[in-house]
N, C-alpha and C positions, 0 to 999 in steps of 0.2 A: 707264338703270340707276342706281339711287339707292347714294350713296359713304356707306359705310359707316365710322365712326371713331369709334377707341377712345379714351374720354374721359378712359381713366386714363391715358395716355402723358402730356395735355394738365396733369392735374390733381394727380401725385407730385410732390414735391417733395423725397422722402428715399427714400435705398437701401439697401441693406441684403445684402451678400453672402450673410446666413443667411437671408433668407427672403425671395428670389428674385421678382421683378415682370417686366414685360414690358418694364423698363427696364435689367435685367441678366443677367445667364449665366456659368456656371462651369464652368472647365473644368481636366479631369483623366486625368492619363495612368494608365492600371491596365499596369502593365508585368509581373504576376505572370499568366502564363496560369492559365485554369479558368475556373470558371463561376462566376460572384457572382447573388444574391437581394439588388434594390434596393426600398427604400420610401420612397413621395413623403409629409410629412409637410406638413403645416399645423399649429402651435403645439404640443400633446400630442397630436393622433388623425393615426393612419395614414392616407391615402383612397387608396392605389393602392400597388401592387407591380408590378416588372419583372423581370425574365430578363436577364442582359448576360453573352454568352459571349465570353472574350476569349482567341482563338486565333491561334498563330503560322502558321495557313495562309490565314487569313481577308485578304482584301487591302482591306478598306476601313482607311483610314489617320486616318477620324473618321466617330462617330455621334454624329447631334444626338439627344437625349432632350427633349420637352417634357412637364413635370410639370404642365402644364393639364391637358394632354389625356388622360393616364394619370388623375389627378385626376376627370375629367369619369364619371359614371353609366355603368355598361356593362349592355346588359338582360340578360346570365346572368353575375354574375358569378362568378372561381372560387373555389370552398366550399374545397378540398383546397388547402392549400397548397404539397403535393411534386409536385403535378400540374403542367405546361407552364401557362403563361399563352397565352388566346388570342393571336391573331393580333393585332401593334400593339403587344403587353408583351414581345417577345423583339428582342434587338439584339445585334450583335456585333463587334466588332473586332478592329485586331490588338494585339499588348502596345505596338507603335512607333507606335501613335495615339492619339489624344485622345479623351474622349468629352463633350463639351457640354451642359451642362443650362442649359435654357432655357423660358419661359415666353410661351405662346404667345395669350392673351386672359385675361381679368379681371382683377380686383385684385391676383390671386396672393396672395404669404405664404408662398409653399413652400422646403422645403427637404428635402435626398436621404441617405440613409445605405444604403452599397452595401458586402454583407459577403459571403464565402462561407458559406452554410448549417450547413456542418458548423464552422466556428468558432464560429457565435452573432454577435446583432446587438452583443454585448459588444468583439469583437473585429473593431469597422469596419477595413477599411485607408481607408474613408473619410467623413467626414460633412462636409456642406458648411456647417455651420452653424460649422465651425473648420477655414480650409482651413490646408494646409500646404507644404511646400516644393515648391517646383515648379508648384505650380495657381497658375489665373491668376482672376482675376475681373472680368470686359466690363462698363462700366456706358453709362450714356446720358442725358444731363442736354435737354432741350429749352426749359425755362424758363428765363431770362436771370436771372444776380441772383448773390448774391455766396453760395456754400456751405463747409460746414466740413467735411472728412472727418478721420476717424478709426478706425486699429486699435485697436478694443476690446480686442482680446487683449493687444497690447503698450503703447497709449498713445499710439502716437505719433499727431502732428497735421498738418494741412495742409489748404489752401484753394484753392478753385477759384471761380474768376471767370469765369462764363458770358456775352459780350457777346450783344448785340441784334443780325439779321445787317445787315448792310447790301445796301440796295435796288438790282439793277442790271436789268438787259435780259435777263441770263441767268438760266436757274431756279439756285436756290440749291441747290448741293449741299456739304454737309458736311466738312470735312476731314479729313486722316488720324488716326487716332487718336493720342491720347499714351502716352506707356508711362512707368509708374508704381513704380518698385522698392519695396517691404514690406521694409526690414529692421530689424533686432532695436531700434535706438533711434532710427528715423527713417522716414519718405515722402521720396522722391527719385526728385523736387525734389517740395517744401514747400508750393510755389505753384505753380497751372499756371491759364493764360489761356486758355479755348476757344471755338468757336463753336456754338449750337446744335445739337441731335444729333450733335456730335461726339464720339466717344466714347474711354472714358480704359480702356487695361488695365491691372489692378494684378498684379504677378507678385510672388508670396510665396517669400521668401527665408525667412521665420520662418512658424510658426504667425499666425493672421490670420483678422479678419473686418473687412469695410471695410463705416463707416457713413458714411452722405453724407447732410447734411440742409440746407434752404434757412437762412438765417441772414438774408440783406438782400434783397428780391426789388425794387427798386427800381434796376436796374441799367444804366440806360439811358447812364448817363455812358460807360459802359464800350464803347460801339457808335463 
């Protein structure tokens, strides 16, 4: 069987909380029961809408959302939009879970704005392209080299230092993630040292979009 791999994992070098790659994922508590109407966006055009009912009887405690695959051609799609989305556009939780948006093949670019209908898409409780208190944002660096992250929203700066792994007997696995605080005039901590695929969570204490971009890719001192 011939190994299939995805070359953009290999070939990003910048992230971007607002417009979501297969090297990030965001996530967010709807703790308001009802029913919300979400739309997967790429830059100005819409490509996909979901259903997300989020009920105090419903016992899953987290739904993954991947905005590829929503995103991706469906052959009927739906004309009416007060109609049910087929089957794959409807999800649900409960108010005391998470729901994760994630990216599951190609380039991506996406990002989600999830409103109730009878508000208006005016009146988001969410858009991921500006998270806010309490969402978190999963990223995944695999290219070794020295990066610059920054909240766009607030300013603040900080760098990450991706080493090279080193070579042992055992297969290389990853380690735990780092955890990242967003607040209002700072990253904390400022600096963080990781290893390949190892991935950093930034949890937003303020409004926030984290951008991550390669800055030194020559990083081998660091191994």
């Amino acid at each position: 069987m011939r190994a299939f791999i995805h070359h953009h994992l290999f070939t990003q070098t910048s992230l971007d909380s607002g417009s979501l790659t297969m090297l990030g994922s965001v996530v967010h508590n709807f703790s308001e029961p009802g029913n919300y109407r979400g739309r997967v966006v790429r830059g100005t055009e819409t490509t996909a809408s979901f259903r997300l009912r989020v009920d105090e009887e419903c016992p899953a405690m987290q739904v993954n959302i991947d905005l590829a695959t929503l995103a991706s051609p469906v052959p009927e799609p739906v004309v009416d939009e007060s109609a049910c989305p087929e089957p794959g556009r409807q999800f649900a939780v409960n108010p005391k879970g998470y729901t994760l948006f994630y990216v599951s093949q190609g380039r991506g670019g996406y990002a989600t704005l999830v409103g109730k209908p009878e508000e208006g898409y005016e009146a988001q409780p969410f858009d991921s392209r500006e998270l806010k208190e309490g969402d978190m944002f999963a990223s995944t660096i695999i290219r070794p080299g020295i990066y610059s992250v920054v909240n766009v929203v607030t300013g603040a700066q900080g760098e990450i230092a991706v080493a090279y792994p080193r070579i042992g007997t055992a297969p290389y696995r990853p380690p735990a993630p780092v955890f990242i605080e967003c607040t209002e005039n700072a990253l904390a901590p400022d600096r963080i040292e990781i290893k390949p695929a190892q991935g950093q969570v930034y949890r937003c204490r303020v409004p926030s979009r984290i951008a991550i971009e390669l800055i030194r890719p020559n990083g081998a001192e660091l191994a």
